[in-house]
C-alpha positions as CSV (number, residue, x, y, z in Angstrom):
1,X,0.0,0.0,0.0
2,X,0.9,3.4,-0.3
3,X,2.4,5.3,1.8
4,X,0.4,8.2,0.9
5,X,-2.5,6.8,1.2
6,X,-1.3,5.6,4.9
7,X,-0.6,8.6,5.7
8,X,-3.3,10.5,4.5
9,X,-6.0,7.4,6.5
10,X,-4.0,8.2,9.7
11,X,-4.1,12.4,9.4
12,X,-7.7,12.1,8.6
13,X,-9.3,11.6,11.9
14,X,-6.6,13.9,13.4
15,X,-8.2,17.0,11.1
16,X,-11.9,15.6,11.6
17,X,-11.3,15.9,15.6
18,X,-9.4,19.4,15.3
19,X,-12.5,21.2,13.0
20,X,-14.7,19.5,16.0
21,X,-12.5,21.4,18.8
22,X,-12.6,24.4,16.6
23,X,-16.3,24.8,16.7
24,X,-16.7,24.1,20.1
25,X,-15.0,26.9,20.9
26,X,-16.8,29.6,19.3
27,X,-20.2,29.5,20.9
28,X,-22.8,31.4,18.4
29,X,-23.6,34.9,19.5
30,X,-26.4,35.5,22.4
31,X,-29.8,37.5,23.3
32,X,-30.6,37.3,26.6
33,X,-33.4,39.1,29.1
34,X,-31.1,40.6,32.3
35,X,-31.9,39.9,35.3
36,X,-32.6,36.5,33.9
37,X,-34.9,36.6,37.5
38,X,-36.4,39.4,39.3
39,X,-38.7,39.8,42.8
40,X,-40.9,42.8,42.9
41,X,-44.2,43.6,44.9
42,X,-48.1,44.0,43.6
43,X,-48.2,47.2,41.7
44,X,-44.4,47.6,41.9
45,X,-43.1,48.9,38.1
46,X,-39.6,47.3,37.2
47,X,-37.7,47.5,33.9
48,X,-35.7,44.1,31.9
49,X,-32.9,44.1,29.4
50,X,-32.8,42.5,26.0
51,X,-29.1,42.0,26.0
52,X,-27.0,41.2,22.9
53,X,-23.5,39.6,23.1
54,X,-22.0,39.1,19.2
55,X,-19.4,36.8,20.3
56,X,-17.3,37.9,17.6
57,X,-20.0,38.3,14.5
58,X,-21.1,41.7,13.1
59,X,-25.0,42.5,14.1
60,X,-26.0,44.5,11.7
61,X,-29.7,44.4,12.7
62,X,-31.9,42.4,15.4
63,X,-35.3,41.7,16.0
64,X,-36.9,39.6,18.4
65,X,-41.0,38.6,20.3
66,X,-40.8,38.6,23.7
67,X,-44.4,36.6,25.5
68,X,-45.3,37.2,29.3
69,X,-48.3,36.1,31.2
70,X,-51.0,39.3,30.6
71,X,-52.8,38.3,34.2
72,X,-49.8,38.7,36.4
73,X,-47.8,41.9,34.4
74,X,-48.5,45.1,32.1
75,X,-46.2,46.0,29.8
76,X,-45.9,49.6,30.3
77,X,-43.3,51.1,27.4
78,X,-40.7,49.7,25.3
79,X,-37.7,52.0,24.9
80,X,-34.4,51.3,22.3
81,X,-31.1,50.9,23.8
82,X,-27.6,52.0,22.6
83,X,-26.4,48.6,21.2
84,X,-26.7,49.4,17.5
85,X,-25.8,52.9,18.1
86,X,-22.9,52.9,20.2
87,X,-19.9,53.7,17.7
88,X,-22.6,57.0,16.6
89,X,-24.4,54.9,14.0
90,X,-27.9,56.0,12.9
91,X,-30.6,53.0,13.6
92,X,-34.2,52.8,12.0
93,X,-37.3,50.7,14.0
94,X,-38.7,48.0,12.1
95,X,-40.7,46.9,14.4
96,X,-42.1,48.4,17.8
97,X,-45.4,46.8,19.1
98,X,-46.7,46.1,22.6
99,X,-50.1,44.2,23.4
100,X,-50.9,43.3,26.3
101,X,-54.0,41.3,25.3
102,X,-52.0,38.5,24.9
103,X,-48.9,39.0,26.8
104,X,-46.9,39.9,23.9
105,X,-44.3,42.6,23.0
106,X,-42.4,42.9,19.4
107,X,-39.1,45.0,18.5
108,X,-37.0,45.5,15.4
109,X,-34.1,47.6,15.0
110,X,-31.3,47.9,12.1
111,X,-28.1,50.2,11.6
112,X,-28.2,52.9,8.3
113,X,-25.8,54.8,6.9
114,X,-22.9,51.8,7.5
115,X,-22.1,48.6,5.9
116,X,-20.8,47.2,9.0
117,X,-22.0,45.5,12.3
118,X,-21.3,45.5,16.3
119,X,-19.3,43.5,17.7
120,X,-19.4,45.2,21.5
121,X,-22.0,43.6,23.2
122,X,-24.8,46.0,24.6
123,X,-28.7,46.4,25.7
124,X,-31.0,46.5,22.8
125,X,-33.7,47.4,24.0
126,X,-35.4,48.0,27.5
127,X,-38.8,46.8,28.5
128,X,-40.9,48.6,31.8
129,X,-43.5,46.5,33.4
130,X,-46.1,46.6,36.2
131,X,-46.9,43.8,38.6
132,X,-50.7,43.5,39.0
133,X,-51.3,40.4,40.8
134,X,-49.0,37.6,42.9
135,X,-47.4,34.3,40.9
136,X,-44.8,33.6,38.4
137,X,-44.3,34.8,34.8
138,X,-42.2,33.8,32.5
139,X,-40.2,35.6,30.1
140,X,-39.6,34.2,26.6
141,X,-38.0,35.0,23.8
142,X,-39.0,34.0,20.5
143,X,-38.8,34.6,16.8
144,X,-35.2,36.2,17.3
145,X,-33.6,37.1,14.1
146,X,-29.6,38.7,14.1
147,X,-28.5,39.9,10.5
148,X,-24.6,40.6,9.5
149,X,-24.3,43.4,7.3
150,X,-25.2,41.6,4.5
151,X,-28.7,41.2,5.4
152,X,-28.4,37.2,5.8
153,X,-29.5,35.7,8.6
154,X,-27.0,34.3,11.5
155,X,-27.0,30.7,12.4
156,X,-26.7,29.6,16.1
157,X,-27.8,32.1,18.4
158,X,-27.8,31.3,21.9
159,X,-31.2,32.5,23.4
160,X,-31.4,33.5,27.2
161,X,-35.1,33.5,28.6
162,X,-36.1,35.1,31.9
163,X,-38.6,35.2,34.9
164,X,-40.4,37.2,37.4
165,X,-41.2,36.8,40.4
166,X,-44.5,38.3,42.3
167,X,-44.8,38.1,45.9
168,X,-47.8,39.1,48.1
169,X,-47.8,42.3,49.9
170,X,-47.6,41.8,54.0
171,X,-50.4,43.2,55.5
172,X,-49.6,45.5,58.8
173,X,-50.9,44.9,62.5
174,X,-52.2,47.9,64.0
175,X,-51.4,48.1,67.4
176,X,-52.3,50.9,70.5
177,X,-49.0,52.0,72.9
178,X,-47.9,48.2,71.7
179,X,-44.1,47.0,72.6
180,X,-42.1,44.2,71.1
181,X,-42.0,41.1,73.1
182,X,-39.0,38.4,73.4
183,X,-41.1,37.0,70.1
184,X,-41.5,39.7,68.2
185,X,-45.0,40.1,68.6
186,X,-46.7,43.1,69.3
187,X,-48.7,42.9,72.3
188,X,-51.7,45.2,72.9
189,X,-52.4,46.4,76.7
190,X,-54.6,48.4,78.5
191,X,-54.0,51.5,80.6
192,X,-56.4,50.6,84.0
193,X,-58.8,53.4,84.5
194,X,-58.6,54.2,88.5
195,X,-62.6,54.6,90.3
196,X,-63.3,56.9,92.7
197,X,-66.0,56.0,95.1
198,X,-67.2,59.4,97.5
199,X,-68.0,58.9,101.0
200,X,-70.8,61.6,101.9
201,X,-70.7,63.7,104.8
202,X,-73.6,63.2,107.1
203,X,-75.0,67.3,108.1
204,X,-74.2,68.3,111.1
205,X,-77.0,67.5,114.3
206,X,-78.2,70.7,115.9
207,X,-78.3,69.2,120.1
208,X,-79.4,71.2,123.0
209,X,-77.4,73.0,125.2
210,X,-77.0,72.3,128.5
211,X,-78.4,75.0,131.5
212,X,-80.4,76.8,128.5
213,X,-83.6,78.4,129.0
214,X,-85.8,80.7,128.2
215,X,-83.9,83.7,126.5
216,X,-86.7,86.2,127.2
217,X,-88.9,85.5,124.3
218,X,-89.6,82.1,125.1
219,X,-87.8,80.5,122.7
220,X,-85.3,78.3,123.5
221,X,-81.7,79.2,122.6
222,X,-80.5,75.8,120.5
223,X,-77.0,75.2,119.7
224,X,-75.6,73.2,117.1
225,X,-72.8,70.9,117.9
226,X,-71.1,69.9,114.1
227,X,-69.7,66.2,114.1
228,X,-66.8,65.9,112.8
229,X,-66.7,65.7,109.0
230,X,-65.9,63.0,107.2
231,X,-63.3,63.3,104.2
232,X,-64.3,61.7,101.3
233,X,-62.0,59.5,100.0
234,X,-60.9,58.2,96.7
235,X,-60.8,54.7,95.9
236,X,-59.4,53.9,93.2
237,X,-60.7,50.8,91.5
238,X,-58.1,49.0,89.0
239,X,-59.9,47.3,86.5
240,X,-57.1,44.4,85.2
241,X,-57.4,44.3,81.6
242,X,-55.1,41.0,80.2
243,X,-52.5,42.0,77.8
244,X,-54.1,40.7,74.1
245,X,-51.0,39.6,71.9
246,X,-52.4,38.9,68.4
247,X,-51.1,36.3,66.5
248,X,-49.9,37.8,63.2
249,X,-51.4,35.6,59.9
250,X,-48.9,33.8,58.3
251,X,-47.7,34.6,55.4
252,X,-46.4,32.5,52.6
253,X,-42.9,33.1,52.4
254,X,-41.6,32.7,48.7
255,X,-38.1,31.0,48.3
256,X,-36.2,33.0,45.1
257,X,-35.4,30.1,42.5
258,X,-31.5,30.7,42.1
259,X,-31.0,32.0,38.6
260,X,-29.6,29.7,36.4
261,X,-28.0,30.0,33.6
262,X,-28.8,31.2,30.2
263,X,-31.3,28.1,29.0
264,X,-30.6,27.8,25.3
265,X,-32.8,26.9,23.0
266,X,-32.9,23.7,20.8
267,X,-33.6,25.0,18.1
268,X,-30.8,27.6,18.1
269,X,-28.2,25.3,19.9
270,X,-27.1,23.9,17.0
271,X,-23.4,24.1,16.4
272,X,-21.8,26.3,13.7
273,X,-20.2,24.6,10.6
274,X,-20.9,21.1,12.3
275,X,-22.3,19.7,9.1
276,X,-19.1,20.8,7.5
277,X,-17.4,18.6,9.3
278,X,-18.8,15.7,8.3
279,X,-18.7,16.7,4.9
280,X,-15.1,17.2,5.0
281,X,-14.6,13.7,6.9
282,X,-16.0,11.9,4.1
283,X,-14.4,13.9,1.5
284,X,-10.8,13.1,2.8
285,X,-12.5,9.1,3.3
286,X,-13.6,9.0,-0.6
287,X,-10.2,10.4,-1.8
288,X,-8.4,7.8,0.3
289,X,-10.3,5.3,-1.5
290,X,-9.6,6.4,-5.0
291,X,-5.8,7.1,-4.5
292,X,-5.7,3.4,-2.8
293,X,-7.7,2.0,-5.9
294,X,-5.8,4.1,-8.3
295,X,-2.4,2.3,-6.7
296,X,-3.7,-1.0,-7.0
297,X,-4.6,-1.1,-10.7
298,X,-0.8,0.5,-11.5
């Protein structure tokens, strides 16, 4: 046999392996809503990123449909960020649409006046919402679409999908002159009212006087001897009210889900030029086979 052909059998799964590293380390650009999780409050108003990381390819223009669940959030405004516009580009809307009948918001942006793309990554967009009611929505993207400046579309982008999370609102205690106890709990006590009770005074009894008589016209002189007066005193009457400490109602506590990270999607998580490879594989495999027959019938 050849040594040719030898050597070109053995360097073949040398190169096949090498094109298979290669690829794996150049991960397809991203999109991504940051915080990837958020906790707010009923009727709180918070704001999420769409975030673009090129990963080395030009954007030239991005679009993308973002869904949320319409009975826990409102989607207040939609506002365009500085990623296409950062090295003083200009940047037209293509698409800008938010609906909140279905949960779903739409955005479109691409660079004018240039023939080339980013490649710094930045936000694209920025979305403000309102919590309305307690639970757990999602945040997904969908439909996204990155362009290079030749208006083709780029293969294998890495989508990032978020969540928020809406907790209930405590509700307060009200308490009167209330203190902390070793627990925490307010306690609600009564100041005792003191009760007077007023001893009366009994008038004083008029009572004869001894060796009286007749003062000359005939009446008899009468002197009154007072009795000591009593004092009235006050009594005062505590009225023991028990201390009341309300339980406070429970209230669910919610445990944040740790953000993970950025999901990616299947359909995007395809890797670039991996069809190449195998293309190339049997390319080298078929020209083995020719030189080797070629040999053999010389």
């Amino acid at each position: 046999m050849n040594k040719a052909i030898v050597t070109a059998i053995a360097i073949a799964p040398l190169f096949v392996f090498s094109l298979i590293q290669t690829s794996l380390a150049m991960p397809g650009p991203k999109i991504s809503v940051e915080p990837p999780y958020l906790q707010v409050s009923p009727g709180e108003e918070f704001t999420v990123n769409i975030t673009i990381y090129p990963e080395g390819e030009e954007i030239f223009g991005a679009q993308y449909t973002l869904f949320f669940d319409n009975s826990l959030l409102q989607a207040l405004r939609q506002d365009n960020g500085p990623f296409l516009s950062q090295d003083g580009a200009g940047t037209m809307k293509i698409s800008d649409n938010i609906d909140n009948s279905v949960g779903k918001i739409e955005y479109g942006e691409m660079r004018t006046d240039v023939d080339y793309g980013i490649t710094t990554p930045g936000i694209l967009a920025t979305i403000t919402f309102n919590a309305t009611e307690p639970g757990t929505s999602c945040l997904n993207l969908s439909e996204v679409i990155l362009s290079d400046p030749y208006g083709s579309e780029i293969e294998g982008v890495l989508i990032g999908d978020g969540a928020c999370d809406i907790g209930a609102t405590p509700t307060p205690t009200p308490t009167s002159g209330s203190e902390d106890d070793d627990n925490g709990d307010a306690s609600v006590t009564s100041t005792p009212t003191p009760t007077s009770t007023p001893t009366q005074t009994p008038s004083p009894t008029p009572t004869s006087t001894s060796g009286s008589g007749d003062n000359g016209n005939g009446n008899i002189s009468i002197t009154p001897t007072p009795t000591a007066g009593l004092t009235p005193t006050l009594t005062p009457t505590i009225n023991h009210v028990p201390s009341v400490s309300p339980s406070p109602s429970p209230i669910a506590a919610v445990s944040p889900t740790p953000a993970a990270s950025l999901p990616l999607s299947e359909e995007n998580s395809r890797l670039p030029g991996f069809e190449a490879v195998f293309v190339t594989a049997g390319l080298l495999v078929i020209a083995s086979y020719l030189i080797f027959k070629k040999e053999n019938r010389g």
